[in-house]
GUKOLNU-87738 format. One record per atom (N, C-alpha, C): residue in one letter; z, y, x. Coordinates in steps of 0.05 Angstrom, whole numbers, plus 5000, padded with zeros to 4 digits. Last residue first. Example, Ala and Ser with C-alpha at 12.3 -4.5 7.8 and 13.67 -1.06 7.14 Angstrom:
// residues 2
S514249555257/S514349795273/S515750015258/A515648865264/A515649105246/A515649345264/
This chain:
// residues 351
X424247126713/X424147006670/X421246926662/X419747526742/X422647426729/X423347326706/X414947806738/X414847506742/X418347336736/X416048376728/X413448176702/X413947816712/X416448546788/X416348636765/X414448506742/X416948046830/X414948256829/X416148286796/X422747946874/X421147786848/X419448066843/X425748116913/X422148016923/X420547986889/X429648056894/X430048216891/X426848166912/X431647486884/X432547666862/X431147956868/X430847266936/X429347206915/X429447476896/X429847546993/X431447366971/X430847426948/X427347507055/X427647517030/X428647457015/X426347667124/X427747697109/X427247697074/X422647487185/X422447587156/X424247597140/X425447737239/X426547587221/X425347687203/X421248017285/X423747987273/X422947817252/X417647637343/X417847767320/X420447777299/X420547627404/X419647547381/X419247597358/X416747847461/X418447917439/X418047767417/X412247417508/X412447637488/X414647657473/X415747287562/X414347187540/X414247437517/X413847667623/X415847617608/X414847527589/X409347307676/X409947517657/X411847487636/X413247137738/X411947067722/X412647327696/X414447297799/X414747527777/X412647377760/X410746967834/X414746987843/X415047127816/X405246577817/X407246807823/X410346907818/X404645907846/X405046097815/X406646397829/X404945727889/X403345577865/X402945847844/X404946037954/X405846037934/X404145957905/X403345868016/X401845997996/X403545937973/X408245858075/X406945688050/X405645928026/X406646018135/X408046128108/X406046038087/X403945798183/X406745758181/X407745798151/X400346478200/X400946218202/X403646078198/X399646958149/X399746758178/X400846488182/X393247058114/X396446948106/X396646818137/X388947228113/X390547398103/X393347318109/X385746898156/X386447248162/X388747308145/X385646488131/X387346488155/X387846848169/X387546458067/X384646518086/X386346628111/X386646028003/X388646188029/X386346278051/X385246357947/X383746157966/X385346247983/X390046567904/X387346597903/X387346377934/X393146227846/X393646357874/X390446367887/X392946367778/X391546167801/X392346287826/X398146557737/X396046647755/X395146347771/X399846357680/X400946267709/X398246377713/X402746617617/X400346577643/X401446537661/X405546187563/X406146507594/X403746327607/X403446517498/X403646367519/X404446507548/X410146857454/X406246737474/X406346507491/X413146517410/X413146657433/X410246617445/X416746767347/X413446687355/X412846787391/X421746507316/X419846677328/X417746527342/X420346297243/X421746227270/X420146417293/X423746737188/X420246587198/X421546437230/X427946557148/X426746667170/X423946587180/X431046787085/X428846587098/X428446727111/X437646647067/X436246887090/X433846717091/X442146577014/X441046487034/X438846677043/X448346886989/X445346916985/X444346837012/X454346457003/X452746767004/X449346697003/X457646136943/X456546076972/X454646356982/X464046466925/X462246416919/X459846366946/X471146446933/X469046506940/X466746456926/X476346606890/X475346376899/X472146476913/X480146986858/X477347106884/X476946856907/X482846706836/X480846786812/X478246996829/X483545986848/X483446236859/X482046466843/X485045446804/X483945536818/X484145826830/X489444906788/X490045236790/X487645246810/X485944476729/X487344596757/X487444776756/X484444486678/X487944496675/X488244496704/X479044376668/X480844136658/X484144186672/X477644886666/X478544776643/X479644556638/X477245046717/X479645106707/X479645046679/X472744676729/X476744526745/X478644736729/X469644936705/X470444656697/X473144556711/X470345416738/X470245396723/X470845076700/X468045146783/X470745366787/X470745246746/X462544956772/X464544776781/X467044976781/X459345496767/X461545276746/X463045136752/X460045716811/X461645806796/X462445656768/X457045346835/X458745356846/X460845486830/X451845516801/X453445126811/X456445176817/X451145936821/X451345946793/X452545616794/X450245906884/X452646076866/X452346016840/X445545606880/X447545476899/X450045656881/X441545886858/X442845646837/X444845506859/X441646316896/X441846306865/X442846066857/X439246276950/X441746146941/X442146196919/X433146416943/X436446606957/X439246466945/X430546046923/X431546236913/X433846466914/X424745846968/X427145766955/X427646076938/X418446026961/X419645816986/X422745716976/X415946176905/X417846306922/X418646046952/X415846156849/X413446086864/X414246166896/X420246126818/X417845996818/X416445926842/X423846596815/X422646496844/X421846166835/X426046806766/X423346826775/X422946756810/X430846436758/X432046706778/X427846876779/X429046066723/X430646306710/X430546536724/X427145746764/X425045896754/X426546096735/X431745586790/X429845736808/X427845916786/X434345386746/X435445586752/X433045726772/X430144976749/X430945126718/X433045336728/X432244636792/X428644776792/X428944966763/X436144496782/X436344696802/X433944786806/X435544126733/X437944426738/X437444546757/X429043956722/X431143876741/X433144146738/X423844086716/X425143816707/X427443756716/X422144526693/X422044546719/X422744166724/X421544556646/X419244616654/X419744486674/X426644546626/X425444266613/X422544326629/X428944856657/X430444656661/X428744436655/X426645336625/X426845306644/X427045146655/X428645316567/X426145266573/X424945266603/X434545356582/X432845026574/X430445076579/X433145926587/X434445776607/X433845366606/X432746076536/X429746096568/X431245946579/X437045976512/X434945876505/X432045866532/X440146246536/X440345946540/X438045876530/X437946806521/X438346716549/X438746426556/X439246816467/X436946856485/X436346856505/X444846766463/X443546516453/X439646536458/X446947236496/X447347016501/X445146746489/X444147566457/X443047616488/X444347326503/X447747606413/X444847526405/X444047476452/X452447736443/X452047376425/X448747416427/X452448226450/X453048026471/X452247766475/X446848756444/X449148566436/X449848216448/X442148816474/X444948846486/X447748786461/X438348596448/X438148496466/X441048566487/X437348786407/X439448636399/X439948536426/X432249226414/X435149216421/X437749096423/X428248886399/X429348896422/X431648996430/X431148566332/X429248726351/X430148736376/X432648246298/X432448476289/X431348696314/X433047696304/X435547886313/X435048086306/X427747596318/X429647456291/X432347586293/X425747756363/X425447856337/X426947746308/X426947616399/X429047786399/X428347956367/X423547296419/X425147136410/X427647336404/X418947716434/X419047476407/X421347356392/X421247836477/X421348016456/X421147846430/X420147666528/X421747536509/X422647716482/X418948086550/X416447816552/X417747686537/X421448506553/X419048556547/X418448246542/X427248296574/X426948386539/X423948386532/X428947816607/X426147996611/X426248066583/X435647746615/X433347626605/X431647836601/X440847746627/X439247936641/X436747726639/X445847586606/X444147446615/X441847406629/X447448036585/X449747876596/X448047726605/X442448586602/X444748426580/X445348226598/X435648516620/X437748656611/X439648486595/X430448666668/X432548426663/X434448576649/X427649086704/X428548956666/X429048826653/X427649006750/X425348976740/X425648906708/X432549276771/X430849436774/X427749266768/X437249036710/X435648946735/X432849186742/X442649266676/X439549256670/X438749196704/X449049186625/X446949026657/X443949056657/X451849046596/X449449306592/X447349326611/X455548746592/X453648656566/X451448916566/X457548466635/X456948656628/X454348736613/X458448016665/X460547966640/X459948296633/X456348076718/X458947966717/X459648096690/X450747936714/X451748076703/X454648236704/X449347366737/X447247526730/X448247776726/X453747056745/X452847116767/X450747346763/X455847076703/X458047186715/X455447206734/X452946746662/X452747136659/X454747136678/X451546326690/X449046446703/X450746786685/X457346146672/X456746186708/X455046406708/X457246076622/X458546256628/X458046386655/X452945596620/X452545866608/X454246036628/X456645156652/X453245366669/X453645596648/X461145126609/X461245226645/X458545406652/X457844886576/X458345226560/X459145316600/X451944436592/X454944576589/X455644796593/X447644366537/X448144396565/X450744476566/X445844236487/X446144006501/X446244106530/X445744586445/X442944506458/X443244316482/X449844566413/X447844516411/X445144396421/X453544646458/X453644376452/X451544386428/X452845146473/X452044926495/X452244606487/X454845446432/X450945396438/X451145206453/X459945296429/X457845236405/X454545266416/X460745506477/X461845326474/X459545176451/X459446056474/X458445816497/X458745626494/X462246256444/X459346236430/X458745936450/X468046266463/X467246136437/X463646036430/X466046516502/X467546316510/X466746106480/X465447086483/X463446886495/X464046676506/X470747146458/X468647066435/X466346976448/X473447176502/X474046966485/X471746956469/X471047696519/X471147486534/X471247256515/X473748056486/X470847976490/X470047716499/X480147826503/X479147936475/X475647966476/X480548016557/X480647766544/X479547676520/X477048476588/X479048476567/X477648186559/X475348486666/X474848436640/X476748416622/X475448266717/X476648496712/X476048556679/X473247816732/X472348046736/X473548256719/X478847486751/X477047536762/X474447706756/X481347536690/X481947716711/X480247626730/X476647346655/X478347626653/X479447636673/X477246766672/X474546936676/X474747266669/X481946626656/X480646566681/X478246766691/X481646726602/X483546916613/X482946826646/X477546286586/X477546666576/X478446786599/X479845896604/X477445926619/X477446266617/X483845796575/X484345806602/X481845936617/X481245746528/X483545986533/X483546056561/X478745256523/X476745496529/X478945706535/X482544836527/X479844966551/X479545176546/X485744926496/X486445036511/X484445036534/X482645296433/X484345126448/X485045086472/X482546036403/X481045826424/X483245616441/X486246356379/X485346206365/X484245996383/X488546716425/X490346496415/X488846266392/X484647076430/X484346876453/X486946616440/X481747306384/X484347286395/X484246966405/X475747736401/X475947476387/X478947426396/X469448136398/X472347976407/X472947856395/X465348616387/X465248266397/X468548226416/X465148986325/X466148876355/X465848626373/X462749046284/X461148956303/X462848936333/X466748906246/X465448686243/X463548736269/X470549416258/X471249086262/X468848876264/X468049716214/X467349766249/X468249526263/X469249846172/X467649576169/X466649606199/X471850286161/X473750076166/X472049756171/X471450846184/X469450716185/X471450446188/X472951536195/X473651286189/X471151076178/X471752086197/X470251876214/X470251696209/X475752376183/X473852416162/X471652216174/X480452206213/X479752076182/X476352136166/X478952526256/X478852306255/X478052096226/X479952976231/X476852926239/X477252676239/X485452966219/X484453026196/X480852886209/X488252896270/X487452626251/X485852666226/X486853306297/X485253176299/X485052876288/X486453936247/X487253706260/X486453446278/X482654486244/X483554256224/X484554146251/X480855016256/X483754906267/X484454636246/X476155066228/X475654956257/X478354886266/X478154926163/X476755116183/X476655016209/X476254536109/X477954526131/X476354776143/X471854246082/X473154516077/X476054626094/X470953816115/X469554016111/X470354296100/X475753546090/X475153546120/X473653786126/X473553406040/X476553516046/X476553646079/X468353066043/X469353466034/X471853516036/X471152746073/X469852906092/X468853126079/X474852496033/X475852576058/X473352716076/X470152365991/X472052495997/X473152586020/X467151966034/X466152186022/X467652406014/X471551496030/X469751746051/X469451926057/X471751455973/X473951535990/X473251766021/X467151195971/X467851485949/X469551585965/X466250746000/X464550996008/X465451225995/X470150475983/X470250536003/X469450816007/X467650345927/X470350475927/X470150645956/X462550105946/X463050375931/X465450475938/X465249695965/X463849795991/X464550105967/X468149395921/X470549545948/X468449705961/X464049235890/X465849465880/X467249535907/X461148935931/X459849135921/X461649405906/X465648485936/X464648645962/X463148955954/X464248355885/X468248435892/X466948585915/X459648195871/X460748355863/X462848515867/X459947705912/X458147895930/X459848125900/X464147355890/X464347545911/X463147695918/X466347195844/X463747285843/X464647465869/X470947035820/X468746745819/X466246875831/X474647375822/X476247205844/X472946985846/X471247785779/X471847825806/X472647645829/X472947365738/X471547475740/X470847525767/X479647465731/X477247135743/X474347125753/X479447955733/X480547845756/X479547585763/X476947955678/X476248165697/X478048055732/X482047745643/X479547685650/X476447735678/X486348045660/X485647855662/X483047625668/X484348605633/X484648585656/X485048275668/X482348405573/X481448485587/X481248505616/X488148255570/X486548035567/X484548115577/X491048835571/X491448595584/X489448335585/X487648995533/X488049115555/X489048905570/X489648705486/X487148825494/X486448835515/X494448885482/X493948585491/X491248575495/X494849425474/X495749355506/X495249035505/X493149425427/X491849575445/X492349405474/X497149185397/X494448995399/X493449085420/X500849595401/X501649315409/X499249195418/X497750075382/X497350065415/X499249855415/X497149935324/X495350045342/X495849945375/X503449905312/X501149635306/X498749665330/X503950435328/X505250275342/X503850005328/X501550755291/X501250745315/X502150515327/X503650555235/X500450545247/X499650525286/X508650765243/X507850455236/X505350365243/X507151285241/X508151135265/X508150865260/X504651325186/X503251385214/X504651205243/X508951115151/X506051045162/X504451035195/X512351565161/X513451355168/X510751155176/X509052055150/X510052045182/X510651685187/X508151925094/X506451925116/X506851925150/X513651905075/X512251685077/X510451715096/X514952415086/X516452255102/X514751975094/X511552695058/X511552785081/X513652465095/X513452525002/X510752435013/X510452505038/X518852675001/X518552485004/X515552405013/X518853245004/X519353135020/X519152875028/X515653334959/X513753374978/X514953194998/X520653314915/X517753014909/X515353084945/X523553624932/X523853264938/X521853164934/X520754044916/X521154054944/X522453774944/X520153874855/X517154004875/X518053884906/X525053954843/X523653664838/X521053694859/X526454434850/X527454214861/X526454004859/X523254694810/X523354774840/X524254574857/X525454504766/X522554444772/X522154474806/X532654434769/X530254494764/X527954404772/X537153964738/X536054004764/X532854224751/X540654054695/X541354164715/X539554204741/X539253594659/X537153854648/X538054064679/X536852964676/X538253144689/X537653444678/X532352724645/X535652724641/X537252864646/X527652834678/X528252984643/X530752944629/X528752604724/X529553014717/X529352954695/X529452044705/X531252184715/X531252554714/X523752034707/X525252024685/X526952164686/X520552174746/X520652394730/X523752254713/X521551824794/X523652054790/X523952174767/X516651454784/X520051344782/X522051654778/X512851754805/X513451654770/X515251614755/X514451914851/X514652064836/X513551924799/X513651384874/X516351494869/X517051704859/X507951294864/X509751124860/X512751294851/X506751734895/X505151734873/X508151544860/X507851444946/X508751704945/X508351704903/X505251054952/X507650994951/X508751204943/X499251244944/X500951074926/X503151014932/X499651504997/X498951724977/X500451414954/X501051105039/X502451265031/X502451485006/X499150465009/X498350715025/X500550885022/X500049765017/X500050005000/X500050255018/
């Protein structure tokens, strides 16, 4: 029932009563009969309300409920609402930033910089997740070149997974970027060898195309798994690890390779003794870059003929001498050709 009929209602019921009452006037019957329809309607109303926003908030609730299963079953959507969110926030803080005068702060600039998805291009990794080969190896290979553990570990990690892909051991990986680079993911060779692996970006560009381009060529991982890769293709050309390191170093075609694959051997082997748990030296030597010499080259020595004895010239008694007392000195030997590999390689033949 409504309030205009409840109201209606109780003024049907009253009249009787005033036409009994001759004491009460008209005036009075007016201002009870309003008060009462005013108080029904308020009473309504809030009865209304409150029915209203009970259902409202189960609404709302079931709604938000829903909306969480929703969200917990559909991740690229949950990623898509936080990136927005993200970016609004931003955005904000850099008109806030912006309206700032030149004495703003420097956490105020800072914030207006913020960038929380900067994590994902770092290359590191907590050396406490890696077991205990590879840990030992990380922090082995951090302090001998002077390196943060934290990078390190995540090319410890890749080495590990590419080398047991492709069936070589993560040791050599790690060796040829200590010997190529020492573990400097910016490393460029005066013939364009670049990155932890210092792979020819021009001639291997192909394989730097699924990475998104030559540049990927200094991110650490993509330049690692481009570098093992020439490196097998190396190994499987040459037929042998030390003919696959000669042709990695571009001395192919070279008499040897300046000791290259004698140091990249040698640094795994370090390396494999410190994964199976010996104490090695972390300025353990390495074998030194070999010298090709040419051998010298001496003339021939002339022996003069002594000329015909002749009793005038020579007196009597004094033996004629075979060969002269002052034979000529052998010619000088030519110096030492000198080459090594890494650095004879002709621009275009490396890699």
């Amino acid at each position: 029932m409504s309030a205009c009929e409840r109201a209606a209602d109780e003024l049907l019921s009253s009249e009787p009563l005033a036409m009994s009452s001759p004491s009460v006037s008209r005036q009075g019957l007016s201002l009870q009969n309003l008060v009462a329809v005013v108080r029904l309607v308020v009473s309504d109303v809030l009865e209304g309300v409150r029915w209203l926003s009970h259902h409202a908030l189960a609404a709302v609730g079931l709604v938000a409920v829903l909306a969480a299963v929703f969200l917990a079953t559909q991740a690229e959507v949950r990623h898509a609402m936080e990136a927005r969110a993200l970016g609004w926030l931003t955005e904000r803080a850099t008109t806030r930033t912006e309206a700032v005068d030149g004495s703003a702060g420097a956490d105020e600039v800072l914030l207006a910089m913020a960038e929380p998805d900067a994590i994902q291009r770092a290359t590191a990794a907590n050396p406490a997740e890696l077991n205990r080969q590879q840990s030992a190896v990380a922090f082995w290979i951090a302090r001998r070149y002077n390196v943060a553990p934290e990078p390190i570990s995540r090319l410890v990690q890749e080495a590990w997974v590419v080398g047991k892909r492709v069936g070589m051991e993560p040791t050599l990986v790690l060796a040829v970027m200590a010997v190529e680079s020492g573990f400097n993911p910016f490393a460029q060779s005066h013939v364009g060898a670049q990155g932890l692996m210092q792979v020819m970006t021009r001639i291997h560009h192909d394989k730097y195309a699924i990475f998104g381009g030559q540049n990927a060529a200094f991110d650490p991982v993509t330049n690692l798994r481009v570098g093992v890769q020439v490196l097998v293709d190396c190994v499987r050309r040459a037929g042998s690890l030390s003919g696959g390191l000669k042709h990695y170093v571009g001395a192919a075609n070279m008499p040897d390779d300046g000791g290259y694959a004698a140091k990249v051997l040698a640094e795994a082997a370090y390396l494999q003794q410190v994964a199976a748990g010996q104490k090695v030296a972390v300025n353990a030597p390495l074998p030194q870059a070999t010298v090709a010499s040419a051998a010298p080259v001496v003339g021939p020595v002339a022996v003069p003929v002594a000329p015909p004895a002749s009793p005038d010239a020579t007196p009597a008694g004094t033996a004629t001498p075979a060969v002269s007392e002052s034979a000529p000195t052998p010619a000088a030997p030519h110096r030492a050709v000198e080459h090594v590999a890494l650095l004879s390689a002709p621009e275009g033949a490396r890699r």
